[in-house]
N, C-alpha and C positions, 0 to 999 in steps of 0.2 A: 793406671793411666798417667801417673806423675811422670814428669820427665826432667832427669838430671844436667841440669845446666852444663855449658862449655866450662864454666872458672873450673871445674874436680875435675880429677885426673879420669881417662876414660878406661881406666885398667880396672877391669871384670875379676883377674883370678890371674896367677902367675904359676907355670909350669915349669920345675924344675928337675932333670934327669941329670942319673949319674952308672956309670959302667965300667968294666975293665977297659974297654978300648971305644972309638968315635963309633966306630960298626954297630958294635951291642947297643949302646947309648942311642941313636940315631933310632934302630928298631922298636927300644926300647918308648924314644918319644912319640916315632907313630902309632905304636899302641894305645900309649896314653891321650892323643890328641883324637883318635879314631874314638875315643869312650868319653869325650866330652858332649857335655851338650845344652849349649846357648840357644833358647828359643825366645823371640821377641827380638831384642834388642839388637842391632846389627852390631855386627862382630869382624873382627879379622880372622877366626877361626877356620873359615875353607883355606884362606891363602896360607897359613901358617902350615895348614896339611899338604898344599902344594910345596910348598919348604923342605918340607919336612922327608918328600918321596920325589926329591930333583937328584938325580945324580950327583951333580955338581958339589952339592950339600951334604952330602952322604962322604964323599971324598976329600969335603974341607977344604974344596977348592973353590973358594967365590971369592966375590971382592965386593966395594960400592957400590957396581952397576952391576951386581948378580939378579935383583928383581927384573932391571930393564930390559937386561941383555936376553933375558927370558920370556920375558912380554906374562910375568907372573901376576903383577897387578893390574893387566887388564880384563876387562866382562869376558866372563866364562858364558860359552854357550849353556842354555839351558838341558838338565836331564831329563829322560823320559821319566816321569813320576811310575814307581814299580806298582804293579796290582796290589802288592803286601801294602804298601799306603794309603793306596784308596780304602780296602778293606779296614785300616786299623780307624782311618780317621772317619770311616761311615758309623763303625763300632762303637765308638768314642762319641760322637753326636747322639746318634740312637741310645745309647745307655742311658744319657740323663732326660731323657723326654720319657713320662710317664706312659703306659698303657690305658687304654681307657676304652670300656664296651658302650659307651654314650654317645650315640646318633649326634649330641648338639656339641661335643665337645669340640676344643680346637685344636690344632696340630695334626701332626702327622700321625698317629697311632690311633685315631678313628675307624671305632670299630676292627680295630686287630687287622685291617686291612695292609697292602702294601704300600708303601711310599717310595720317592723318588729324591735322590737328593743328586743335586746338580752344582759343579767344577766346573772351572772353565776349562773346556776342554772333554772333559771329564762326564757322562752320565750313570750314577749309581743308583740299582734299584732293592730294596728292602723290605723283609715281611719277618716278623718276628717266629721264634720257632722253640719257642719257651722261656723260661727265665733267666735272663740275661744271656740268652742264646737268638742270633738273628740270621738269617739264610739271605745273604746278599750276591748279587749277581755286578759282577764289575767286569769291562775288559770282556765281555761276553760268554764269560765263566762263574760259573753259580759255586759259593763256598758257605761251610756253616762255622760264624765267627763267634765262640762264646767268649764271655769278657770274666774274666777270674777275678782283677782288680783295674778299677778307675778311680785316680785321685793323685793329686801332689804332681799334676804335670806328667803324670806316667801310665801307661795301659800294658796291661799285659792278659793275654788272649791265646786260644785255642782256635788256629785258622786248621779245619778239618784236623782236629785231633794233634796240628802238631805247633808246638810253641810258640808265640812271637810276642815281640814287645817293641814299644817306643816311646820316647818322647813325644808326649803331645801339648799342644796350646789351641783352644779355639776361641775363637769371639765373634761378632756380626760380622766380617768382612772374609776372612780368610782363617784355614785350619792348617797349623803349620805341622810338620812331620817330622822328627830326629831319628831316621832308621841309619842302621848300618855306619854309623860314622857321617854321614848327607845329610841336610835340612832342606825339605820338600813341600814345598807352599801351594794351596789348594784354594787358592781365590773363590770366592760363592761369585755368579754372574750381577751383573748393576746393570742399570737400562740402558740401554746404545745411546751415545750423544747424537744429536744432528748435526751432520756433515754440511755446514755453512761456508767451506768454499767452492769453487768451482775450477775449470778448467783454467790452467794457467797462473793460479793461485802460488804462494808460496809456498813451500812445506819447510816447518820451522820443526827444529829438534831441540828440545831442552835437555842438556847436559846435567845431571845433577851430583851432589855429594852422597857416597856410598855410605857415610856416617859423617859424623860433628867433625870438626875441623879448624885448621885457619888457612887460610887465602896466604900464602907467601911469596906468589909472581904472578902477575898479570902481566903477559904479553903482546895481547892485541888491543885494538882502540874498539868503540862499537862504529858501527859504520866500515869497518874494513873488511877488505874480501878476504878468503882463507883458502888455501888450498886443503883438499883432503888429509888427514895425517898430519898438517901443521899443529902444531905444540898452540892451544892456547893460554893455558894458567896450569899455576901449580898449588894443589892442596897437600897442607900436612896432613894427615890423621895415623892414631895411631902410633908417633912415633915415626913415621914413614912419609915421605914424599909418593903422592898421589898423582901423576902428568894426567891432565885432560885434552885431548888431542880434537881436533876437528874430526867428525863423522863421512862427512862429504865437503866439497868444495860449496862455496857460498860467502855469504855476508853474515859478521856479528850484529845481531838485532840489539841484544839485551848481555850487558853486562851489573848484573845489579852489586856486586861486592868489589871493593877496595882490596891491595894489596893491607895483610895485617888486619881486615875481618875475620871474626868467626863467624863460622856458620854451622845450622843446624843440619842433621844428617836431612835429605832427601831436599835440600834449598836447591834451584835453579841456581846453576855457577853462570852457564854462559847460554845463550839460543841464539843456533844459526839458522840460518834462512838459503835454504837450496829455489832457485826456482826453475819451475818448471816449465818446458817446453810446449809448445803449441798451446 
């Protein structure tokens, strides 16, 4: 749970390739960057593998505005989480909850029965099928997932008799996934807020930082209208200039940081306010 202050440098691990030629070299760092695996802490890691499989990149033809001109550092649509996920990270929960044939006991393995674990999105159902072997049903396909080893952050399993393995992390909140080169986050559900506004209301979007950083332009005032796509501030992190653009057209509500602030990953940068019709 400790978290490493802005003053240290935010560099994880340094990757360095070497090859006869830019071609070999290049395949040779997506390989290496696909067998990486940062779980927890946010990372530049996906974009450096979009980098890394750009044409442009491959043929040594980029410049300063190779990120932009690419729209490389902006939100990626989200993946469809593969069934191998669900399955490894139902595996991975289920292993460390004990069994237990006692009526008064608590959890999920009461009485050898079946259980139900629930994603957002996501519903996984489980009944144990001997030792350290579990018969879970995901995706609406029933598999029997034995678990060979859990520990050190890594699972590795027998999904219907044929191999798999991942990184894994879980805690109270969410179970995070490192298959295939991807990190796959499994949110557990939280209680629904109450929806306290009404018709006509504003709808405010808070824009926030994808990791730690510093604020190095603020270009709008709060109280100004923005059109969609307008540029409002710019974050370092990473080495890298971050553009934060307006979502929709609206008004800056909230600018809580200074040019030449740091800020922690996941801070509100900017919240606009769209309002709404009728």
């Amino acid at each position: 749970g400790d978290e490493i202050p802005l003053d240290y440098d935010a560099m994880l691990a340094k990757l360095i390739v070497s090859a006869k030629d830019r071609q070999a070299a290049v395949r040779r760092l997506r390989r290496a960057l696909a067998d990486y695996e940062i779980l927890g802490p946010s990372s530049n890691l996906p974009l450096l593998r979009r980098i890394a499989t750009h044409p442009a990149f491959e043929a040594g033809e980029t410049t300063t505005r190779f990120l932009q001109e690419n729209s490389l550092t902006e939100p990626q649509p989200a993946r469809p989480v593969p069934r191998e996920a669900l399955l490894l990270a139902s595996a991975a929960e289920l292993h460390c909850i004990p069994a237990s044939s006692d009526p008064f006991a608590a959890g999920p393995w009461r009485l050898l029965g079946a259980t139900i674990l629930d994603y957002e999105g996501h519903s996984v159902e489980a009944e144990r099928a001997g030792p350290g072997r579990f018969r879970i049903t995901a995706e609406g396909e029933e598999s029997i997932v034995e678990v060979l080893h859990y520990g050190e952050g890594h699972i590795r399993t027998l999904i219907d008799d044929e191999p798999a393995e991942a990184g894994i992390l879980l805690d109270a909140l969410e179970v995070l996934v490192s298959l295939r080169g991807e990190t796959h986050t499994l949110r557990k559900p939280t209680p629904p807020a109450v929806d306290e506004t009404g018709p006509g209301a504003d709808a405010a979007v808070s824009l926030t930082a994808p990791m730690p950083g510093t604020v190095v332009k603020v270009l709008v005032l709060e109280g100004q209208e923005v059109e969609e796509g307008q540029l409002l501030l710019v974050l370092e992190a990473m080495k890298m200039e971050q553009p934060v653009s307006a979502p929709h057209a609206g008004v800056v509500h909230s600018l809580p940081f200074d040019e030449g602030s740091l800020v922690p990953g996941g801070a509100v940068l900017v919240e606009v306010h769209e309002t709404q019709s009728g």
